[in-house]
Structures are given as structure tokens and as C-alpha cells.
TORTORMI-57584 format. One record per atom (N, C-alpha, C): residue number from 1; residue in one letter; atom name; y, x, z. Coordinates in pm, whole numbers, plus 32768, in hexadecimal, padded with zeros to 4 digits. Example, Ala and Ser with C-alpha at 12.3 -4.5 7.8 and 13.67 -1.06 7.14 Angstrom:
[node 1, A, N, [7DC7, 8527, 830C]]
[node 1, A, CA, [7E3E, 84CE, 830C]]
[node 1, A, C, [7EB6, 8528, 830C]]
[node 2, S, N, [7F1F, 8505, 82C4]]
[node 2, S, CA, [7F96, 8557, 82CA]]
[node 2, S, C, [8003, 850A, 8313]]
//
This chain:
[node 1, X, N, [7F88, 8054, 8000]]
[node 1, X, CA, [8000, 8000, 8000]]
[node 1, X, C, [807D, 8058, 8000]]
[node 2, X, N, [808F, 80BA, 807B]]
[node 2, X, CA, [8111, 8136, 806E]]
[node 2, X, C, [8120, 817C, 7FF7]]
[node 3, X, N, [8098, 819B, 7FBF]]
[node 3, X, CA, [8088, 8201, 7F14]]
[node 3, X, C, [80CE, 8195, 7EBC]]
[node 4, X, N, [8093, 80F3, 7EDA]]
[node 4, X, CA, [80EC, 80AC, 7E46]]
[node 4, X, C, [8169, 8095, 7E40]]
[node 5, X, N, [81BB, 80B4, 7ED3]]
[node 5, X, CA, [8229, 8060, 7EED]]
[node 5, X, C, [8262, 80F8, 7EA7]]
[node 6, X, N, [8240, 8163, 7EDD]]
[node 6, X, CA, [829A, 81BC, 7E71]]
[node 6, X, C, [825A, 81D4, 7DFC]]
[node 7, X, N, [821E, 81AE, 7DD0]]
[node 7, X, CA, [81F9, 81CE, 7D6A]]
[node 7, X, C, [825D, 8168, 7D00]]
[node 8, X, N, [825B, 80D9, 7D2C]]
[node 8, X, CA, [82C5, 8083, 7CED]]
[node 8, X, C, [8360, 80B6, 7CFA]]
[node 9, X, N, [838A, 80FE, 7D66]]
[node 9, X, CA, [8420, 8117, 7D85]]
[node 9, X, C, [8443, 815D, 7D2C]]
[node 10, X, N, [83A9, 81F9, 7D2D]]
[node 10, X, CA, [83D4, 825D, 7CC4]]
[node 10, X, C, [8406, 8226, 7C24]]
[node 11, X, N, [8378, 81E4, 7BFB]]
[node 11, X, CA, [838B, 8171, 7B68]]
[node 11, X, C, [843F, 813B, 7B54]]
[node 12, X, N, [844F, 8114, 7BB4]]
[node 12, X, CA, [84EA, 80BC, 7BC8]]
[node 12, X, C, [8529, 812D, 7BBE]]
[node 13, X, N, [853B, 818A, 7BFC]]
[node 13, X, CA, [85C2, 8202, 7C07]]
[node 13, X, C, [859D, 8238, 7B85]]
[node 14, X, N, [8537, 8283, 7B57]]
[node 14, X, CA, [8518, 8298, 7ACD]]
[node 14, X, C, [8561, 823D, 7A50]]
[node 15, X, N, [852F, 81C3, 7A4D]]
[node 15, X, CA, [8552, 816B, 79F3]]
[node 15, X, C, [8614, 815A, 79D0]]
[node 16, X, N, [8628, 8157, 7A9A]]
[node 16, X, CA, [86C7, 8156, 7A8A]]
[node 16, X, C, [8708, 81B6, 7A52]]
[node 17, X, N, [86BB, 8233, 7A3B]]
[node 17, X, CA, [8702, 828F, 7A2B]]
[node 17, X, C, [86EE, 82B8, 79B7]]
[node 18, X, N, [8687, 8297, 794F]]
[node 18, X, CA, [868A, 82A2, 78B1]]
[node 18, X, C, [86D5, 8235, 7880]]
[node 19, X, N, [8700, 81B1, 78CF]]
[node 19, X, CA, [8733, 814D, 7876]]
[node 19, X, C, [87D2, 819D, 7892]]
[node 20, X, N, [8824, 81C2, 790E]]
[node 20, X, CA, [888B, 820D, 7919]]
[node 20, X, C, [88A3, 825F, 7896]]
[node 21, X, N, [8847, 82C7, 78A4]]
[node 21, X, CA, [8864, 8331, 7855]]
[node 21, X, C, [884C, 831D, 77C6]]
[node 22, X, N, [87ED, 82AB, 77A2]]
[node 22, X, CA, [87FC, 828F, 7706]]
[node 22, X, C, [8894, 8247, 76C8]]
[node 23, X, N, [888F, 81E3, 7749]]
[node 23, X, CA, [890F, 819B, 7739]]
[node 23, X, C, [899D, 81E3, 7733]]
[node 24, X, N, [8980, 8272, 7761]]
[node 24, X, CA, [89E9, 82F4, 776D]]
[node 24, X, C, [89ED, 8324, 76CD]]
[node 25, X, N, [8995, 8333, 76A9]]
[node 25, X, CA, [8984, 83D0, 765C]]
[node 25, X, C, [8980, 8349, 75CE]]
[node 26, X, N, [894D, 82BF, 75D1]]
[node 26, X, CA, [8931, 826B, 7544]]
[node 26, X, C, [89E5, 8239, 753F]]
[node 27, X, N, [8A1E, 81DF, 75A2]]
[node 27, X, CA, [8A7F, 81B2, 7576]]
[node 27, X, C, [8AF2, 81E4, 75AC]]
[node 28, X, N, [8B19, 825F, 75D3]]
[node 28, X, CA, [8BA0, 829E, 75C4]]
[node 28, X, C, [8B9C, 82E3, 7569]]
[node 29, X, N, [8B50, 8315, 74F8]]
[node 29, X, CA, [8B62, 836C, 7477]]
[node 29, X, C, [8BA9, 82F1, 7414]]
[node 30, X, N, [8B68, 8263, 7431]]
[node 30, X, CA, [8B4A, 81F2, 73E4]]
[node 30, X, C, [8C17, 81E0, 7408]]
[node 31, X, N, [8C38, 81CD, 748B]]
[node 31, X, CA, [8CC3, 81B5, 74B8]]
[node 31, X, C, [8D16, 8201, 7484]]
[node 32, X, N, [8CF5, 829B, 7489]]
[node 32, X, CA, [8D34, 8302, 745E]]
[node 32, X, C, [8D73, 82DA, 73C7]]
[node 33, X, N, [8D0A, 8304, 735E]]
[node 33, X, CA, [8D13, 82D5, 72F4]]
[node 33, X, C, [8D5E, 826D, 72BD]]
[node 34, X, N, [8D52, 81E8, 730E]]
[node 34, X, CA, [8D93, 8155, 72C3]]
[node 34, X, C, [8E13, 819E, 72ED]]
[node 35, X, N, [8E38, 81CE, 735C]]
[node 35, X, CA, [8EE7, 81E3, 735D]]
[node 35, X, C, [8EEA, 8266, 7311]]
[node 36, X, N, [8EB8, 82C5, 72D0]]
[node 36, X, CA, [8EE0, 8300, 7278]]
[node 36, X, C, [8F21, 82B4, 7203]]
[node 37, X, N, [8EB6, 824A, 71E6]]
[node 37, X, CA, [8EC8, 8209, 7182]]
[node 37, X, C, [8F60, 8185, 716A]]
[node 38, X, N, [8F59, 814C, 71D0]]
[node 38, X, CA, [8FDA, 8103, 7207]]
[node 38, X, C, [9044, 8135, 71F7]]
//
């Protein structure tokens, strides 16, 4: 039961932290760009 409860927390902090950093690195190049373009 203690192994799954972190085992789910880890999953969650993991997950939060590729959706962060995709959401970093995919749509501020994407932001960048349109106001180049603007």
C-alpha cells in the first residue's frame, strides 16, 4: 500500500513535470514566433 501511494505521487510529479516542460519548450517558440510575425 506505502510502495503504491508513492509510486502514484512519483507518476503525478513526473507527469506534472513533462506536461510543464513540454508546455515550456512547445508553446513559447509557437508565442515567440506569432509576435515576430505581428
Amino acid at each position: 500500500m506505502l510502495t503504491n501511494k508513492i509510486r502514484h505521487f512519483i507518476i503525478n510529479k513526473l507527469t506534472w513535470a513533462l506536461s510543464i516542460t513540454h508546455n515550456g519548450f512547445i508553446i513559447r517558440p509557437i508565442i515567440f514566433l506569432i509576435g515576430l510575425f505581428i
